[in-house]
N, C-alpha and C positions, 0 to 999 in steps of 0.2 A: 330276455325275450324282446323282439320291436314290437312295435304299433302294430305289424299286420299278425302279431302272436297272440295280441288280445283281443282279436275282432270278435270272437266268439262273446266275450264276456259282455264288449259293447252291446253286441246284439242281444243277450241274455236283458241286459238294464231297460233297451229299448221294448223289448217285448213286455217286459213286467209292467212298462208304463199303459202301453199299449191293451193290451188286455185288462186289466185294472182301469179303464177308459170304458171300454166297452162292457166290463160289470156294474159299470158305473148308470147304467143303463139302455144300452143298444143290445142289448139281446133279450128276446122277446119270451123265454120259452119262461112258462109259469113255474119250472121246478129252480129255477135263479132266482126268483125276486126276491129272496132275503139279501144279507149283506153277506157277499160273499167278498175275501179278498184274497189278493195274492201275494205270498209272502217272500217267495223265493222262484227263480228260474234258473235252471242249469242247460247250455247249450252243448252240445259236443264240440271238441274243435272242428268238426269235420263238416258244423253247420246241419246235420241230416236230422240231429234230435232237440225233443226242446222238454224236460220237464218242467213242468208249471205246478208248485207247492202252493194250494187253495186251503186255506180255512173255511169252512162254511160250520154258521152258529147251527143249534139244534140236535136232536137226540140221533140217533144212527141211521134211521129209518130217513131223516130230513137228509141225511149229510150222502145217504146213497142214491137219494133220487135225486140229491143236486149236480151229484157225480154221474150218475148216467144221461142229465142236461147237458152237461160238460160234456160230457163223449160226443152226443148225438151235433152240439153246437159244432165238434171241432174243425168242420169241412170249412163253415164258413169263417171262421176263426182266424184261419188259415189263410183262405184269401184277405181278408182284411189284411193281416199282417204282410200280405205280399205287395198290398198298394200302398199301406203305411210307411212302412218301415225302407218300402222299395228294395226289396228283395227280389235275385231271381227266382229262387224255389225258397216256399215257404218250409221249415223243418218239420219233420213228423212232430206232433204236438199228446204229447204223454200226462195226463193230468193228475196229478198223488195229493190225496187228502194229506193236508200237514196237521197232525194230533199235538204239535210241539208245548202248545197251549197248553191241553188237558193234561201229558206227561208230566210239566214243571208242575202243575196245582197238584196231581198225584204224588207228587214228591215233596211237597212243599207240607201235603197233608202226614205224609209220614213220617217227616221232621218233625212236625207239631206233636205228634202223637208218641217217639220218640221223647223228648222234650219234658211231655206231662207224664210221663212213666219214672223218668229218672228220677224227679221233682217229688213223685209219689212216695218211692222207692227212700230217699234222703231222710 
């Protein structure tokens, strides 16, 4: 593939800096003020999409009102990243709780548990 087959991914790098800037504290809305970060961005090649994989600490209840912060912020988000990044059209911006965290410690606890059974078992 050339240089102009991975702009997409460029762009994907430059947003996650970018955004992860701005959680860093330029957005005001009170359901953000923990640590929210962002883990991963996937851009289409086509430019048009952008998902943003957000960690945010806290029990379900935190993690869903950080996520409808997220939605409600996404208008201005989006401009930012148009004069940031210097884009002509900013991508639709899609925001996915990443659980990747919690998944590994669930499996990690299943191992252990596994582990002390065999252990038992011998």
């Amino acid at each position: 593939m050339t240089i102009a087959g991975h702009r997409h991914e460029r762009i994907a790098e430059e947003i996650l800096h970018e955004v992860g800037t701005m959680f860093a504290g330029e957005l005001r809305d009170p359901r953000l003020a923990g640590l929210l970060s962002v883990t991963e961005v996937r851009v289409s090649p086509d430019l048009k999409q952008a998902r943003i994989y957000v960690q945010v600490p806290g029990n379900s209840a935190e993690q869903e009102a950080a996520m409808e912060g997220l939605r409600a912020a996404s208008a201005f988000i989006r401009r930012e990243l148009v004069e940031r990044i210097q884009l002509r059209r900013a991508p639709e911006l899609f925001f996915v709780l990443d659980r990747s965290e919690q998944y590994g410690e669930h499996i990690e606890d299943l191992l252990r548990q596994v582990k002390r059974e065999k252990g038992s078992t011998s």
